[in-house]
C-alpha positions in Angstrom: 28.4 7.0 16.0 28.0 3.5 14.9 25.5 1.4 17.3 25.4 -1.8 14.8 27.0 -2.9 11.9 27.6 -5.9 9.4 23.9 -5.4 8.6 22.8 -6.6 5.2 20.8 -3.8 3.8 19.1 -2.0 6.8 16.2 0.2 6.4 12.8 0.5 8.8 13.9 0.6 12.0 11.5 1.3 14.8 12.0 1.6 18.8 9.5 -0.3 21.8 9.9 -1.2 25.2 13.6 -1.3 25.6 14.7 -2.9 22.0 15.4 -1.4 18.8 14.1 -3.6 15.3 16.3 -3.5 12.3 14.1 -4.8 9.0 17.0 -6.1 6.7 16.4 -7.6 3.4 15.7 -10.6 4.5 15.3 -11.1 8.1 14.3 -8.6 11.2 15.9 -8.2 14.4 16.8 -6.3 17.2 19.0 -5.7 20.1 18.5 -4.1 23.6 18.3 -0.3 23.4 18.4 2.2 25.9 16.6 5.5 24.7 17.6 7.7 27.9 21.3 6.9 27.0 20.9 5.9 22.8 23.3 2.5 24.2 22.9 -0.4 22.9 23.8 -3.6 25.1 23.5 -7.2 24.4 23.6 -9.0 21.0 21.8 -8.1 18.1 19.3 -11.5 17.1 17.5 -12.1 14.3 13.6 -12.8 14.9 12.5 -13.4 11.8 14.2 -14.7 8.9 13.6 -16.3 5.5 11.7 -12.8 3.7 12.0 -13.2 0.7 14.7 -11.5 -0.9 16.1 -10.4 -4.6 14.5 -8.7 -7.8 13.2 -4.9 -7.1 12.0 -3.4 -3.9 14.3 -4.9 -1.7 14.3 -2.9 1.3 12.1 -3.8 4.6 9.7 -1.6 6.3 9.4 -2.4 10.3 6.4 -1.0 13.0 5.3 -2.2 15.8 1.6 -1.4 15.8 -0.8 0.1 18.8 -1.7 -4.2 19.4 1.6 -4.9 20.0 2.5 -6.6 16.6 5.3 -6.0 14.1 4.1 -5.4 11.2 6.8 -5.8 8.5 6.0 -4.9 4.2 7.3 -6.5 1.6 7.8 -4.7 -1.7 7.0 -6.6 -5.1 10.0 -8.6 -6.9 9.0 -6.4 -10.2 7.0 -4.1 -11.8 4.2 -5.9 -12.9 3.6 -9.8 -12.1 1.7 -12.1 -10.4 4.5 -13.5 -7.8 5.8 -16.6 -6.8 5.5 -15.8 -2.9 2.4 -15.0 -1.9 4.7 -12.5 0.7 5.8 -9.8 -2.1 4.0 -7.2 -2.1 2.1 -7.5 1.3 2.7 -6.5 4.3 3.0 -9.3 6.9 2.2 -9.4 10.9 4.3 -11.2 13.9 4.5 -11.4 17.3 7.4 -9.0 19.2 9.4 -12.3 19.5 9.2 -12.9 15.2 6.3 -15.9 15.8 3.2 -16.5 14.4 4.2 -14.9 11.3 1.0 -14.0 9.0 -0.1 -12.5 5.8 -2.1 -9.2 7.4 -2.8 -7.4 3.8 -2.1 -8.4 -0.1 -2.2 -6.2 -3.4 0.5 -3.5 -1.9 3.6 -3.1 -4.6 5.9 -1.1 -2.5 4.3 0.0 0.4 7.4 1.8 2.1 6.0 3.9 4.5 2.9 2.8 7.1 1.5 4.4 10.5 -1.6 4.3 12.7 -3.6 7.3 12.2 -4.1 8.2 16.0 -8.0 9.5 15.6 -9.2 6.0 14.9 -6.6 3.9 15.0 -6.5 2.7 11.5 -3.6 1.7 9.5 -2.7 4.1 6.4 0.1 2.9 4.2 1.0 4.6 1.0 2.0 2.9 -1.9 4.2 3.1 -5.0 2.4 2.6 -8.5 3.4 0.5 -11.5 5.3 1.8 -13.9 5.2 1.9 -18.2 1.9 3.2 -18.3 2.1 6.6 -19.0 2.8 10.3 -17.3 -0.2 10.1 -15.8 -1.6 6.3 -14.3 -2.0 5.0 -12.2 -2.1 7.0 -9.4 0.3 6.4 -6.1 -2.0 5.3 -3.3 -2.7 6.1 0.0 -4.6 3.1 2.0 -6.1 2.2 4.6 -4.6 -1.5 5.3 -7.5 -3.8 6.9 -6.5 -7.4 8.2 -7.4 -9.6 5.4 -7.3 -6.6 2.7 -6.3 -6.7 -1.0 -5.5 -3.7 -2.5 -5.2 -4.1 -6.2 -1.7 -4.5 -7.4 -1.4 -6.2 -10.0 -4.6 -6.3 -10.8 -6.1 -3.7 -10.5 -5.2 0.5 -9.6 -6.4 3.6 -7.6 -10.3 2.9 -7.7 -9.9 -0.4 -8.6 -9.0 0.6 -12.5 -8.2 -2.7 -14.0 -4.7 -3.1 -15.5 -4.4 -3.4 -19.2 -2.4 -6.5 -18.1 -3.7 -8.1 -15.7 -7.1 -6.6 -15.0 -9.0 -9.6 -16.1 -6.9 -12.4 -15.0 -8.0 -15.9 -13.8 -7.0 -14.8 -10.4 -8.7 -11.8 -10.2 -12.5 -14.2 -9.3 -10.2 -15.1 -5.9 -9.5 -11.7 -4.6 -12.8 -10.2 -5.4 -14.6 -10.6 -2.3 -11.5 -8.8 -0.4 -10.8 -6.0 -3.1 -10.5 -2.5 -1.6 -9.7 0.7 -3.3 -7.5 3.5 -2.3 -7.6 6.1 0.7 -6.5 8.6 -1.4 -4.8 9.0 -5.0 -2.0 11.2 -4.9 -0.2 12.5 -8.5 1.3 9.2 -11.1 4.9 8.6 -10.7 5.5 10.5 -7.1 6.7 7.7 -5.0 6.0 8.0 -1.9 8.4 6.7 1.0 7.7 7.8 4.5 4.2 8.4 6.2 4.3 9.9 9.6 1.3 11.3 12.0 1.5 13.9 14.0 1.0 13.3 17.6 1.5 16.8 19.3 -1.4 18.7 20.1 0.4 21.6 19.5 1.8 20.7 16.5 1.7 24.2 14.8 -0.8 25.4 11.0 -3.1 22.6 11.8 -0.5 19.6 11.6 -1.9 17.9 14.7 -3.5 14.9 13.5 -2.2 15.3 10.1 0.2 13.1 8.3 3.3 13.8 6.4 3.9 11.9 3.3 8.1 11.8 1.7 7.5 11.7 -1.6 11.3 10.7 -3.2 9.9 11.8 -6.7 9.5 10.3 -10.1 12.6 8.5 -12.0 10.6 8.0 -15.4 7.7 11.0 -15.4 8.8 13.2 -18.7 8.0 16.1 -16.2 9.0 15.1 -13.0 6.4 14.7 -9.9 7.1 14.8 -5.9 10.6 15.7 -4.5 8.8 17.4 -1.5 6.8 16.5 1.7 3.0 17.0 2.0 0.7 17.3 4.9 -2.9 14.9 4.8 -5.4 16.1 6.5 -9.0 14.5 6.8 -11.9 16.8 7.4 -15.0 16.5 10.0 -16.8 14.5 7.2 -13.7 12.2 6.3 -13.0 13.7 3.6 -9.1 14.0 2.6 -7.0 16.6 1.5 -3.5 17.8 0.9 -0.8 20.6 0.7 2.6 21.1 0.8 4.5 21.5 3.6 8.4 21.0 2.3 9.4 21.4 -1.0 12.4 23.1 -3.2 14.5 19.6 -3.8 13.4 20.3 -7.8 12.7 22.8 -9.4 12.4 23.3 -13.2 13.8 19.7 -13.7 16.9 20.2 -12.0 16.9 17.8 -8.3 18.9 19.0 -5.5 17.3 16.5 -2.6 14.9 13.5 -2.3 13.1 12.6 0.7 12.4 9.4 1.9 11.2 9.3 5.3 9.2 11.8 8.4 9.9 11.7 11.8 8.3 13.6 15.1 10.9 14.9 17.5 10.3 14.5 21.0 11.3 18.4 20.6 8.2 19.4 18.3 10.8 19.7 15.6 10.2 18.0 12.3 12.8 16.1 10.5 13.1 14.6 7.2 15.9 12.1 5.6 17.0 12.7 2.3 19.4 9.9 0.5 20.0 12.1 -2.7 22.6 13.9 -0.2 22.8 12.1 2.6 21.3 14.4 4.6 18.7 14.9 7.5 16.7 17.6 7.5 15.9 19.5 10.9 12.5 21.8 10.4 11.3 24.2 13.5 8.7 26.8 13.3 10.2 30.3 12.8 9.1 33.5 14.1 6.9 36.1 11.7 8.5 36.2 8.1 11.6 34.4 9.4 12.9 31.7 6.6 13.9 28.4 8.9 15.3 26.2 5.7 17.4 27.7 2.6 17.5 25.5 -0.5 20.8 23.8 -0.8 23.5 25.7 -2.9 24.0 24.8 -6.1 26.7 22.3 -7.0 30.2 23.8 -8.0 29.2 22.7 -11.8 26.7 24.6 -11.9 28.3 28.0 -10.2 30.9 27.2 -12.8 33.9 25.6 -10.7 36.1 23.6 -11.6 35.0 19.9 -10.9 37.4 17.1 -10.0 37.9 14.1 -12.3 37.2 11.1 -10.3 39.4 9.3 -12.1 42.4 11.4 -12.4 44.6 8.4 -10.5 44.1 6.3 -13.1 46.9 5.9 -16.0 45.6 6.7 -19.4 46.0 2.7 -20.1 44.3 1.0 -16.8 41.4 3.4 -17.4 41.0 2.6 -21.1 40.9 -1.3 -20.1 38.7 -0.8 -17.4 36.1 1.7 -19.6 36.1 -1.8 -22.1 35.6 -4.0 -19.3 32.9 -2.1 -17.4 31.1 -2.0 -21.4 30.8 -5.5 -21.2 29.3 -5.7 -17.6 27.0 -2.6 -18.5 25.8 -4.6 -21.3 25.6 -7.9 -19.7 23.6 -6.7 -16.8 21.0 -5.2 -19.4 21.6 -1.8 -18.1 21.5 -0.9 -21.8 17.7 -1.6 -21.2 16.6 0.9 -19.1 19.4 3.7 -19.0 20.4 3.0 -23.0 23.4 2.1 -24.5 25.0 5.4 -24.0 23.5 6.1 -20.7 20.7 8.5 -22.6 18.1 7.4 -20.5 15.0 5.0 -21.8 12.2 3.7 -19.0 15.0 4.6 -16.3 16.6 8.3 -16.3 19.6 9.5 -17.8 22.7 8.8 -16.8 24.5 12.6 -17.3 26.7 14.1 -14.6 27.9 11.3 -12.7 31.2 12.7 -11.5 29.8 15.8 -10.1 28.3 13.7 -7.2 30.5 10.2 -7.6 33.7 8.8 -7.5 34.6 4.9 -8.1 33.8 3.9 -4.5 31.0 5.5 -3.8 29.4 4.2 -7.2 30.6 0.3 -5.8 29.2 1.3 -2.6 26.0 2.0 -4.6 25.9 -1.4 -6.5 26.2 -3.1 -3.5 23.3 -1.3 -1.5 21.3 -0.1 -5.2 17.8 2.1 -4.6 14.8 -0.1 -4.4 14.1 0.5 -8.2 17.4 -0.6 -9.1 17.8 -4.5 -8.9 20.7 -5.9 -7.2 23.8 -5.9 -9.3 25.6 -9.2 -7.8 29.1 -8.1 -8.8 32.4 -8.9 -7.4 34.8 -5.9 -6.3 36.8 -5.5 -9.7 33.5 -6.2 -12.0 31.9 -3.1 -9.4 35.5 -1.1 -9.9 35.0 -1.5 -13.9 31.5 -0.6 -14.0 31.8 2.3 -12.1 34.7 3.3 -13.9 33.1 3.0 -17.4 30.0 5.2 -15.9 32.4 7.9 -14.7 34.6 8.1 -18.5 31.1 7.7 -20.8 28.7 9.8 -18.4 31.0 12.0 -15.9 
């Protein structure tokens, strides 16, 4: 069921008193919603505007934190830069009503997922890592965000680890005096999307007060890291530790899901999104030795079906000219740089078994709305229509 649309790249979303806020790339908003009924009434109304938008990490994290605030993050335009507006990669504070607008913490590259850790009402945001320098660095990051805070990036990583790049910048004298390290280090390369606390007392095998971290895994790790949810628990003596509480979306290199985001059910349930397949996740305690989830069946490839060609309405001609013409975009677009000039995979992965999960319109759907390491593509319909068409013939 549909409760808005004509939304330009919707992602954090987040319910209080009576409304529903919509983070979009570039603006917030929110319309009256009624939580008894799950109507919406009224018009939808931007309340903040002018984000800033384009380059990587384009989608928008909304809260609304325990003073009332909304507390929006902005994900950095690139890997590794100093930006142009001082609003990438921070996270930035407002009134309910989108005023008042402020920088509330710096240094954060792609801080997806935030929440308030109820013990102590602290902040915790975790946060994605630079990339290109090695399996192993730096680590992803786990904060907790202070008003005024700086937390590194791109200066500096984990402990405050200077980067080969950037670690002994001009700027670096300015933020030393705010400079904070990490919470917690989690493994290189895991990306971590979602952070969630549990607030039910009875949240079952010690979850209550814990956090779940989504971690969506890594895209350019030679061995690949996350693809699973983990619990965070902080001892008597503040100290901070981890295990895993969902996992099974890879095993032995082979990716079935990704998740991306935690939520706490009014139910006691657990559920977890997953965009690899489009699919939210349900989780409830079983009974003694009962199994509540089953790993997803393998795809009909792999329990040696038959698979479909996606583009098997195409004459032998139109798809010829449209495999040429998506070359030339591929190339053009410098997708040659990450994924190679044959799709063989370089810093981004490999681009092998398209059609058992595509056809042509889901691929344009994907350059349209592209994951937040994948820059925008900016294509008209019949550039998108090529493109995806000469991904489906070379790497189908």
């Amino acid at each position: 069921r549909v409760l808005i649309d004509g939304l330009d790249g919707p992602h954090g979303i987040d319910l209080h008193e009576g409304y529903l806020y919509i983070a979009e790339r570039s603006a917030v908003g929110r319309i009256a919603f009624d939580a008894a009924s799950g109507e919406v009434s009224g018009d939808y109304r931007h309340i903040v505007t002018g984000l800033p938008d384009g380059g990587n990490h384009w989608t928008r994290t909304v809260r609304v934190g325990p003073d009332d605030r909304l507390y929006v993050s902005v994900g950095s335009s690139c890997n590794v830069c100093i930006e142009d507006d001082p609003r990438r990669a921070a996270i930035l504070r407002y009134t309910l009503d989108g005023g008042e607008g402020e920088i509330f913490a710096r240094g954060l590259r792609n801080s997806v997922g935030m929440d308030w850790r109820p013990a102590d009402g602290a902040l915790y945001a975790v946060d994605n890592g630079r990339d290109l320098l090695g399996d192993d660095f730096p680590p992803e990051e786990m904060n907790k965000v202070v008003a005024g805070g700086h937390y590194g990036w791109p200066f500096f990583h984990g402990d405050n680890v200077p980067d080969p790049e950037f670690g002994t910048h001009p700027q670096v004298a300015k933020i030393r005096d705010t400079l904070r390290g990490q919470a917690y280090g989690f493994t290189a390369h895991m990306a971590p999307l979602g952070i969630t606390f549990m607030r039910n007392p009875d949240a079952p095998g010690g979850l209550a007060g814990a956090a779940l971290v989504a971690f969506h895994g890594s895209w350019n790790r030679s061995r690949k890291s996350g693809y699973k949810v983990m619990s965070v628990h902080w001892g008597a003596d503040g100290t901070i530790s981890t295990r895993d509480f969902l996992w099974g979306f890879e095993k032995d290199e082979d990716v079935i899901g990704r998740p991306v985001s935690v939520a706490e059910g009014v139910d006691g349930a657990i559920y977890v999104s997953d965009d690899y397949t489009g699919t939210i996740y349900r989780v409830v305690r079983g009974g003694e030795g009962k199994q509540v989830m089953r790993p997803a069946a393998a795809p009909p490839a792999a329990a040696g079906m038959a698979m479909r060609d996606p583009l098997a309405g195409l004459s032998d001609a139109e798809r010829m000219q449209l495999t040429q013409r998506g070359g030339e975009i591929y190339a053009a677009m410098g997708c040659v740089n990450c994924h190679g000039p044959q799709g063989e995979g370089r810093t981004a992965p490999a681009l092998t078994g398209l059609a058992q999960r595509y056809g042509i319109a889901d691929l344009v759907a994907l350059f349209e709305k592209p994951p937040a390491n994948m820059p925008p593509a900016r294509l008209n319909g019949d550039e998108a229509r090529a493109l995806a068409v000469r991904l489906l013939d070379v790497n189908g």
